[in-house]
C-alpha positions in Angstrom: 22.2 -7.6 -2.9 24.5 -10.6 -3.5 27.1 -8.1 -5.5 26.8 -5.5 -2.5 25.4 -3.0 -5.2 24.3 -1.0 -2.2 26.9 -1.4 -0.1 26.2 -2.2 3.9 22.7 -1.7 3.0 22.9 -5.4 0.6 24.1 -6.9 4.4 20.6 -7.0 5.8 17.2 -8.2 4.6 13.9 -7.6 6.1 11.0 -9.7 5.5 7.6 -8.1 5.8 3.9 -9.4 6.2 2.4 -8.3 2.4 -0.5 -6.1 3.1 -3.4 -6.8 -0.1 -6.2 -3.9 0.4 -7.0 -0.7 -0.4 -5.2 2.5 -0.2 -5.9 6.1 0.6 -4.6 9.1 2.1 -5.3 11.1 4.8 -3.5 14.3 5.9 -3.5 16.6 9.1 -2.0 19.9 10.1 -0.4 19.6 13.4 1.3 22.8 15.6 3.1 19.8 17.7 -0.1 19.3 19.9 -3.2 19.4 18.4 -4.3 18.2 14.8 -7.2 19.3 12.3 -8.2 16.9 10.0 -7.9 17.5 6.4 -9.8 15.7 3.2 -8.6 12.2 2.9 -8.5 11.5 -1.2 -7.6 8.1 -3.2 -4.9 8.7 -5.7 -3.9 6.4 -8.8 -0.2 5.9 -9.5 -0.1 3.2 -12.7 -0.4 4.7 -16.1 -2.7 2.4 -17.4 -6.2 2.1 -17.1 -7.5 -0.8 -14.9 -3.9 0.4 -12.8 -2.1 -1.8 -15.1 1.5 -0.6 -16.6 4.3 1.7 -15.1 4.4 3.7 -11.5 3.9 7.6 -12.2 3.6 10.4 -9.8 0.1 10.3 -10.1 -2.2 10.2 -12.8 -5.1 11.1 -11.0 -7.0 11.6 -7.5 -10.8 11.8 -5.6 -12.0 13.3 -2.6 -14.3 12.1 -0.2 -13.1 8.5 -0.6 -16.7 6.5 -0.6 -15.3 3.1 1.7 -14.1 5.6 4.3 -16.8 5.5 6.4 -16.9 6.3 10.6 -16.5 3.3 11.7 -12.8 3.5 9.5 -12.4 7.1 10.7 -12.5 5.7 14.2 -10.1 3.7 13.7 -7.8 5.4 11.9 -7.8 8.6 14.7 -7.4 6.1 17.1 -5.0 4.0 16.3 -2.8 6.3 13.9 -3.3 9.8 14.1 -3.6 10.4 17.3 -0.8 8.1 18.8 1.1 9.5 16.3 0.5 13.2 17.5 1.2 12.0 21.0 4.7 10.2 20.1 5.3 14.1 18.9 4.8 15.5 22.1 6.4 12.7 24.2 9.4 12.6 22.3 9.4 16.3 22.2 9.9 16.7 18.5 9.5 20.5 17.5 7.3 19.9 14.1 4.4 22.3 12.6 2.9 21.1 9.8 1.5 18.7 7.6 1.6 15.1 8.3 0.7 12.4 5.1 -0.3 9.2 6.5 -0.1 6.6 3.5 -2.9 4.2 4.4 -4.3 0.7 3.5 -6.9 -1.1 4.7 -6.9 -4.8 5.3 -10.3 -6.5 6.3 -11.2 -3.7 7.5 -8.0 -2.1 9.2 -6.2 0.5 8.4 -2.4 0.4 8.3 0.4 2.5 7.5 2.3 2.2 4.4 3.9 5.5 4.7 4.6 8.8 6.1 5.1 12.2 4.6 6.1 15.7 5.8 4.4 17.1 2.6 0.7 17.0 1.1 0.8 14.8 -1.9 0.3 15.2 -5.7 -2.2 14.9 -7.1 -3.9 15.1 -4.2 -3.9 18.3 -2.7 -5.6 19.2 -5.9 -8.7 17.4 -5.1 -8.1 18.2 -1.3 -7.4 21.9 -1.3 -11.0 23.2 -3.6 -12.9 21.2 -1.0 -11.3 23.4 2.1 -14.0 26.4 2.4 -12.4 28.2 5.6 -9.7 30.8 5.3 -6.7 28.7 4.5 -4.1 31.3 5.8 -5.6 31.5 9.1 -5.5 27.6 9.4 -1.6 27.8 8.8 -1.0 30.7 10.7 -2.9 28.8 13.8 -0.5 25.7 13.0 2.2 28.2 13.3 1.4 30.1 16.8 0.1 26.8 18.1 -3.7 27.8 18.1 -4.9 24.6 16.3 -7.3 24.0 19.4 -9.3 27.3 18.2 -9.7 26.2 14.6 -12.9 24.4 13.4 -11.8 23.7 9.7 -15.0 23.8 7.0 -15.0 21.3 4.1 -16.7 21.6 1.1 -19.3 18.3 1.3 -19.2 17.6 -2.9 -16.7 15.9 -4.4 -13.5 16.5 -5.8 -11.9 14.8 -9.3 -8.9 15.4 -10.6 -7.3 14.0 -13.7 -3.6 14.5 -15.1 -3.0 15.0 -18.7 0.6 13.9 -19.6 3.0 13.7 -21.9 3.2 10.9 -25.0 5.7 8.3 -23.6 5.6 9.3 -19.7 6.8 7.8 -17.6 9.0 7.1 -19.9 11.1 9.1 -22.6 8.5 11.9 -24.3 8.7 14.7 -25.8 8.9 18.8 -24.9 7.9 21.7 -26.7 4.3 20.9 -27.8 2.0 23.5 -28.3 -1.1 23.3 -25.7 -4.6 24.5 -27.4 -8.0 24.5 -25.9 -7.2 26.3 -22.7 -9.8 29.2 -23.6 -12.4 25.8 -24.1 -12.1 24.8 -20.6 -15.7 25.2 -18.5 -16.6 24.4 -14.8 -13.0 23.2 -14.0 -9.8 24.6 -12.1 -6.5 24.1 -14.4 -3.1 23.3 -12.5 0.0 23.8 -14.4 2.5 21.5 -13.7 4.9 20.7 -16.7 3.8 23.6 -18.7 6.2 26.7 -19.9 4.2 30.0 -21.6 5.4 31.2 -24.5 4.0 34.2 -27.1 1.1 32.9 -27.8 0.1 30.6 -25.1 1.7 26.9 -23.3 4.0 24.6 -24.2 4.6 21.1 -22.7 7.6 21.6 -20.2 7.3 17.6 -18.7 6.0 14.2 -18.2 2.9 15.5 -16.1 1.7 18.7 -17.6 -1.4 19.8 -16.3 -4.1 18.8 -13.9 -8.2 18.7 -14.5 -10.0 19.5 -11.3 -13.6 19.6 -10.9 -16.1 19.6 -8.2 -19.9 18.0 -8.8 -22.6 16.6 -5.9 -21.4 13.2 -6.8 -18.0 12.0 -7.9 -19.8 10.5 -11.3 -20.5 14.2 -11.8 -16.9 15.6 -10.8 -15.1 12.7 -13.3 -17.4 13.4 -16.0 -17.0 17.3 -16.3 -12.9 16.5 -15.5 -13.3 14.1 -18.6 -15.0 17.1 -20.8 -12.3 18.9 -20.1 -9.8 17.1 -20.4 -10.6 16.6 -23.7 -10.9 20.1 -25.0 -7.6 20.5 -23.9 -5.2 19.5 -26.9 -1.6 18.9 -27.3 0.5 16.2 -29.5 0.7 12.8 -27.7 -1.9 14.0 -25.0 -2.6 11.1 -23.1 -5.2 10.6 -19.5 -7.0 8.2 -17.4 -10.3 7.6 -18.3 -10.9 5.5 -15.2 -10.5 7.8 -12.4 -12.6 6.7 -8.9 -14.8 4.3 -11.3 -13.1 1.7 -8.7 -15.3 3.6 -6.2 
């Protein structure tokens, strides 16, 4: 700031009142006047266990979120989703789609940290197995502006998802490692992120190379068959949270 680095931007300073809570996410489709409500899920950004070390885009993410209970729905729709919907309409802003709301809670409040015109990763792959209705015709209905006539179906069990990365992400790592195991994997959904195929199967192609997604009746059950999983999956410098929801 004092060396104008960022030029007019180094002028001006604002303070803000730190926020210490919680976070989660919750996301909404919106056709510009109505909403449906999607999973919320709790993502963890830090690489290291306990959420100690370096930011990353995500190592990891659950849905339901357990502290989200109604009285915290109330007031999130209340105070945040639905004001927000409104401010669309009033100000006459022509926008169908999703809507991230970046949230925290504070003594019980929620606040907003942050919004997004995108679901997030690695949350929409704990978000999107626990949607049971016909995806398509939900984003077809955002789309014509039929949101009013959807009554979206969720999945009640929970969703865990764990990232495997790359030795050295988020810092400098490696590329080209062969990826065994796939063929091992049982009860869970495999998302390629930072993954290239080759003759005889995967290489690593990036920091964050695949995702471990696994449903179960509780999310003890989920993170454990994510864990077993995770595990049969094999590549040099492999490296994962073991400590996914165990906040929860």
């Amino acid at each position: 700031m004092l060396t104008g680095k960022f030029g007019e931007a180094s002028s001006k300073v604002v303070i803000e009142q730190f926020l210490s809570g919680i976070e989660f996410s919750v996301f909404v489709l919106t056709d510009g006047k109505e909403y449906v409500l999607l999973p919320e899920a709790k993502d963890y950004k830090r690489i290291g266990e306990g959420d100690t070390g370096l930011n990353t885009g995500g190592m990891g993410a659950v849905s339901p979120v357990s502290f989200v209970d109604d009285a915290l729905w109330k007031k999130v729709k209340e105070r945040i989703i639905e004001p927000t919907i409104k401010g669309i309409r009033e100000e006459k802003i022509s926008y169908k789609g999703f809507i991230f709301f970046g949230l925290i809670v504070v003594d019980g409040d929620p606040f907003v940290i942050e919004y997004n015109c995108r679901l997030g990763d690695p949350e929409t792959e704990v978000i999107m197995p626990r949607i049971t209705s016909d995806f398509v015709e939900i984003l077809l209905a955002t789309w014509k502006g039929t949101l009013d006539k959807i009554k979206i179906e969720i999945d009640p069990r929970s969703a865990v998802t764990i990232m495997l990365v790359s030795g050295g992400y988020p810092g400098d790592y490696p590329l080209g490692k062969r990826i065994g195991g796939l063929d091992k994997v049982d009860g869970s959904r495999i998302y390629h992120a930072g993954t290239q195929p080759n003759h005889n199967g995967y290489l690593t192609a990036g920091g964050r190379v695949m995702a471990v997604t696994s449903m179960g009746s509780s999310m003890e059950r989920a993170l454990e068959k994510s864990l077993r999983n995770a595990e049969v999956i094999d590549f040099e410098g492999k490296y994962y949270r073991k400590d996914i929801g165990k906040d929860l």
